[in-house]
C-alpha positions in Angstrom: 270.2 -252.9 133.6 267.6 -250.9 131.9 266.9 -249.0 135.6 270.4 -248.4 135.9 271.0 -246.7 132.5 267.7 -244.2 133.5 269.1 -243.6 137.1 272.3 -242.4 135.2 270.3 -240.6 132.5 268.5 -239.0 135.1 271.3 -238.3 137.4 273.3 -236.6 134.4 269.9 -234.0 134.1 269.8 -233.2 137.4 273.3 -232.2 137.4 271.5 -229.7 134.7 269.2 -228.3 136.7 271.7 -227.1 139.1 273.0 -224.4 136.1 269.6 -222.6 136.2 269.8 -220.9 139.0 270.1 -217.7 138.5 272.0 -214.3 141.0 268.6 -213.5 142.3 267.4 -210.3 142.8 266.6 -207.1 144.7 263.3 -205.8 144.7 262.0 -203.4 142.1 259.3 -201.6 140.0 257.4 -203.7 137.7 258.7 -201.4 135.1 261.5 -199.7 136.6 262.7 -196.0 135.5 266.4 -196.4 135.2 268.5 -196.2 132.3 267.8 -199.3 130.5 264.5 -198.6 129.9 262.4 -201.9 129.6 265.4 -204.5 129.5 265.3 -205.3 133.3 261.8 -205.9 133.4 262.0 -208.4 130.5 264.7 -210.1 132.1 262.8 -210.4 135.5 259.8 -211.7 134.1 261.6 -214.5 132.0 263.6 -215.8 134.7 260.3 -215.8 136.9 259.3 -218.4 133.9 262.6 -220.1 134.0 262.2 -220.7 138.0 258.6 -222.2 136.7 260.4 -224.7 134.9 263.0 -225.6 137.2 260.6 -226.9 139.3 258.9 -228.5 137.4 262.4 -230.1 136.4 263.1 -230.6 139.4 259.8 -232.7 140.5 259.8 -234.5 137.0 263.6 -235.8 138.2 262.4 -236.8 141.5 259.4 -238.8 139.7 261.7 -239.9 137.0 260.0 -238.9 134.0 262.2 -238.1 131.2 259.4 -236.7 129.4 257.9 -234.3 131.5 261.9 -233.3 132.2 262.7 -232.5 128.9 259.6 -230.8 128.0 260.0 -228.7 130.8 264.1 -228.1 129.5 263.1 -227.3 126.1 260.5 -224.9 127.5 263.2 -223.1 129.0 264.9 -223.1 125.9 262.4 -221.3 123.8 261.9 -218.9 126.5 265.7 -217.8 126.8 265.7 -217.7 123.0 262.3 -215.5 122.8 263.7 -213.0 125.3 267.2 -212.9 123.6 265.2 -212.1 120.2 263.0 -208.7 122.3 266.1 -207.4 124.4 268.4 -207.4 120.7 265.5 -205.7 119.0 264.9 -203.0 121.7 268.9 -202.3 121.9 269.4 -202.5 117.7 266.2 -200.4 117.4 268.1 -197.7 119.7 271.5 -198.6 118.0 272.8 -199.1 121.7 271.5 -197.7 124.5 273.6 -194.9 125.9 274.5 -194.7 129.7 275.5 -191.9 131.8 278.0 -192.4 133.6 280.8 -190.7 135.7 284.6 -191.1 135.9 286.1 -191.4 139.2 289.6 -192.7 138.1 292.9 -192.9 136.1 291.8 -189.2 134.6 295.7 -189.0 134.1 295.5 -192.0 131.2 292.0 -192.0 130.1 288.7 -189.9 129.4 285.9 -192.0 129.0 283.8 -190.4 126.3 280.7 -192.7 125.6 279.6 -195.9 127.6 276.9 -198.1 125.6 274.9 -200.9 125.7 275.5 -203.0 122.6 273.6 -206.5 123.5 271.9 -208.7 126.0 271.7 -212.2 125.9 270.9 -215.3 128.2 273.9 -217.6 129.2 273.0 -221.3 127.8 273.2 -223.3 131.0 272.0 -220.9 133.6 269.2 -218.1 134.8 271.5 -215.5 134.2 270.9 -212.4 131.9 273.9 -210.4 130.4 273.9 -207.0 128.6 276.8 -206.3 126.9 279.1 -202.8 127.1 281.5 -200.5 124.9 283.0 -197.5 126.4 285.3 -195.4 124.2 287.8 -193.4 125.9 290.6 -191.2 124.2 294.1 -191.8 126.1 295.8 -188.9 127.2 299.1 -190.7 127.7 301.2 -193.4 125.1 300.6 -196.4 127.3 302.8 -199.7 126.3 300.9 -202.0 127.6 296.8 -202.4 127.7 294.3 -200.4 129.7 291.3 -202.1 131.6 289.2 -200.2 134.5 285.5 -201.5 136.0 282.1 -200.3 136.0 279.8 -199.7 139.1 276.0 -199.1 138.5 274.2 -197.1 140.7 271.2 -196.1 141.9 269.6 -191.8 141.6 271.0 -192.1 145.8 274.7 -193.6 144.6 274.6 -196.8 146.0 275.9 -199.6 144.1 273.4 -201.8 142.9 274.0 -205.9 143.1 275.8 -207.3 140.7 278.8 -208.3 139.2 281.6 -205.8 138.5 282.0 -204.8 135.1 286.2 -205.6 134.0 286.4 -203.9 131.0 289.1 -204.9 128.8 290.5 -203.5 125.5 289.2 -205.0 122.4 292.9 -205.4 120.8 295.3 -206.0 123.8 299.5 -205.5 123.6 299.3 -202.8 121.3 300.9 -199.3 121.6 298.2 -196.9 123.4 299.2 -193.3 121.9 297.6 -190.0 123.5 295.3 -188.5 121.6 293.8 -191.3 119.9 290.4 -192.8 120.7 289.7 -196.7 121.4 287.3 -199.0 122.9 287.1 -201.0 126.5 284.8 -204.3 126.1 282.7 -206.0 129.4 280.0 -207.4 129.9 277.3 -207.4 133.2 275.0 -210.1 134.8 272.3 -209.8 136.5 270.5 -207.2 134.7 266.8 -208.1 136.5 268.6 -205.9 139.1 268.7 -202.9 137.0 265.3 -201.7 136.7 266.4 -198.6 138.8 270.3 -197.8 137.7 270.6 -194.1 137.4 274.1 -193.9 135.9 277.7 -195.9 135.7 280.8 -195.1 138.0 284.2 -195.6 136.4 286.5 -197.4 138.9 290.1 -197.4 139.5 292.1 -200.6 138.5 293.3 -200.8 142.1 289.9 -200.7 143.3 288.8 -203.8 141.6 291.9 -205.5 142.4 290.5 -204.7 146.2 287.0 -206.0 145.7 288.5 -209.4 144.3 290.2 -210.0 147.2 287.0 -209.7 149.4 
């Protein structure tokens, strides 16, 4: 009985293991020049530590030993929390870190007039690293409905570095837009390891992203 109840314990932390893994990424400068500054390295080098411990997760579950396991887990823990702690004092010593950036679309309802990085944090269950974005934009038409668009980074020769989409979404949906006034579009961006050589943001057309979900 007792071997059954640890298979099951055991099986249960395996299924665990599987959140860690991370996008990947794309190779890069140690300390990268782009835009974010130091952020992407940071990210890289705790997810290189977070792979670490995987493994060794993964060989304490094939030798069933709880203990090394969940040494290992809480490892990974402190590490996620440690890095969490240096990317929000890097971005609140900055107040935000300001992106350039370049609108492409939907000139007609929006101007995008500041794009920001307001946070960066570690998702609990995986190797995935998040930095969080505001863009203000002042409408130019009374809109009825909400406003979203997506962000693109890219590289100093344009291309679109990997990545997921950024939707951006108003912070207070269903609420008369009116022309003239000034609000804020919310998203948020993983894999920022990927980063270390972003150059600037492109502002996408809704209809654009509705074409890249469908890929």
């Amino acid at each position: 009985m007792r071997n059954i109840f640890r298979v099951i314990t055991f099986a249960i932390l395996f299924v665990s293991v599987m959140y860690f893994i991370g996008c990947g990424s794309e190779g890069s400068k140690a300390e990268g020049g782009g835009v974010l500054g130091k952020l992407p390295s940071i990210a890289k080098k705790a997810i290189n530590e977070l792979e670490g411990l995987q493994d060794d997760m993964m060989k304490a579950y094939k030798k069933m030993d709880e203990k090394a396991y969940n040494k290992a887990e809480e490892k990974a823990k402190e590490v996620k929390k440690k890095t969490d702690a240096e990317m929000k004092s890097i971005i609140e010593a900055n107040n935000g870190i300001e992106i350039p950036f370049e609108q492409e679309a939907d000139k007609d309802k929006f101007l995008i007039k500041n794009i920001k990085v307001t946070g960066a944090h570690f998702k609990r269950r995986d190797n995935e690293a998040y930095i969080n974005i505001e863009a203000t934009f002042e409408a130019v038409v009374d809109e009825t409905g909400t406003l979203f668009t997506y962000l693109r980074f890219v590289d100093k020769e344009g291309r679109e570095i990997k990545g997921w989409a950024v939707l951006m979404l108003m912070a207070s949906r269903n609420k008369p837009i009116k022309a003239g006034e000034t609000y804020t579009l919310k998203g948020a961006y993983s894999c920022i390891e990927n980063l270390q050589n972003a150059d600037k943001i492109i502002v996408k057309s809704r209809e654009e992203w509705e074409s890249k979900k469908r890929e």
